[in-house]
C-alpha positions in Angstrom: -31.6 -95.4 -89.7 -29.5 -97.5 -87.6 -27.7 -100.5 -89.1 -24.8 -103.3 -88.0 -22.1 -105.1 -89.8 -21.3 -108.2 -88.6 -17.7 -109.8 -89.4 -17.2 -113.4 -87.9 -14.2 -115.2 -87.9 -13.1 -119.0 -87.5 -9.0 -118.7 -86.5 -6.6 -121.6 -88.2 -3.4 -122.3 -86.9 -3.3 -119.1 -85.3 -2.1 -117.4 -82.0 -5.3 -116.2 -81.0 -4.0 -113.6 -78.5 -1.7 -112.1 -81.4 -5.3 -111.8 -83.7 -7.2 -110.0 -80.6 -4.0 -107.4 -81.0 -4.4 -106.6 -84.4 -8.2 -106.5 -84.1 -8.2 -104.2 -81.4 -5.3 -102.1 -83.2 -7.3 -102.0 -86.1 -10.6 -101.0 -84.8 -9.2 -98.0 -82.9 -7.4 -97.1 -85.8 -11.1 -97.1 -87.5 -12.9 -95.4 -84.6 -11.3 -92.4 -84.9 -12.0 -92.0 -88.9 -15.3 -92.5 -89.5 -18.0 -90.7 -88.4 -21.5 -92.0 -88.1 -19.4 -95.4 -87.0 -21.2 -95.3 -82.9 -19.6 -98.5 -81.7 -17.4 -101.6 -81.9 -17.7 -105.0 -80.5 -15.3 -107.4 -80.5 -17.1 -110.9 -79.1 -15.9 -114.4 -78.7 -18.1 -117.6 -79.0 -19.3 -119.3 -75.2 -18.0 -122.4 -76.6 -15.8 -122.4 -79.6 -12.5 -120.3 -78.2 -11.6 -120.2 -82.0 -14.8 -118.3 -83.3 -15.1 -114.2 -82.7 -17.2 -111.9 -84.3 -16.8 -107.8 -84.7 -20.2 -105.9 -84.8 -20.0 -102.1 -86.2 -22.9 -100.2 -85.5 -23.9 -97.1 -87.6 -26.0 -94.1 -87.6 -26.2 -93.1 -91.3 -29.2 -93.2 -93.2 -27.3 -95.3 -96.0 -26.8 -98.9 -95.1 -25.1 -99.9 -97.9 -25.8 -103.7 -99.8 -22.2 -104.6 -99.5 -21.3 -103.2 -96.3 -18.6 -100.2 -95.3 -15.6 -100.1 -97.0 -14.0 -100.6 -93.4 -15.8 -103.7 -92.7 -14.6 -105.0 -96.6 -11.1 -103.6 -95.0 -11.3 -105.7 -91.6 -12.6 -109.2 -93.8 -9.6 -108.9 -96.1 -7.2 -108.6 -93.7 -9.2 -111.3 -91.6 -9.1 -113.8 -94.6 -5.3 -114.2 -94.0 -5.9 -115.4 -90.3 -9.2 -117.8 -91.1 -13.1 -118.3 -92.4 -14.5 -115.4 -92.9 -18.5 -114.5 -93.0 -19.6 -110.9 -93.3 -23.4 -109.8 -93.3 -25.2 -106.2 -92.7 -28.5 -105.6 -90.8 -30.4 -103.0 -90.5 -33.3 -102.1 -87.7 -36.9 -103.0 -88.3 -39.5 -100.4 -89.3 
C-alpha cells in the first residue's frame, strides 16, 4: 500500500541556502538505506521563500501511526533550524 510522509518546515533566522545543503545531504544519505523508500521531494512554498516541505513516498504495506524512523530523524534535526509539522498519509482504497 502506498503511503507519504510529509515534513514541512518554517526557517528562523536561518541561511536558507545552507538548510537546502543539509537537506539534500541528508536525504541522499537516506535514499540509499532504506528500501521500500521510492522517492524524495524536496518543495518550497510559491509564496513564502521561508516555508519547504520534504515528501517520502513508500511502498511497504506498513504505514506506520508515527511515521518512519527517518522522517522522526529528518524533524529532529529540522527542529534546530525552525517550526516543524510532520503528518503521514496513506492512498485511498
Amino acid at each position: 500500500m502506498p503511503w507519504v510522509e510529509e515534513i514541512r518546515v518554517r526557517v528562523m533566522n536561518m541561511n536558507i541556502i545552507f538548510l537546502q545543503k543539509a537537506l539534500l545531504t541528508e536525504l541522499v544519505k537516506t535514499k540509499f538505506q532504506e528500501r521500500f523508500l521510492q522517492a524524495i521531494r524536496i518543495m518550497k512554498h510559491h509564496t513564502v521563500e521561508t516555508d519547504f516541505a520534504i515528501f517520502l513516498e513508500w511502498s511497504s504495506d506498513e504505514c506506520p501511526a508515527d511515521g518512519s524512523a527517518i522522517s522522526r530523524q529528518l524533524a529532529q534535526i529540522l527542529a534546530s533550524y525552525g517550526i516543524i509539522h510532520r503528518s503521514v498519509w496513506e492512498e485511498l482504497k
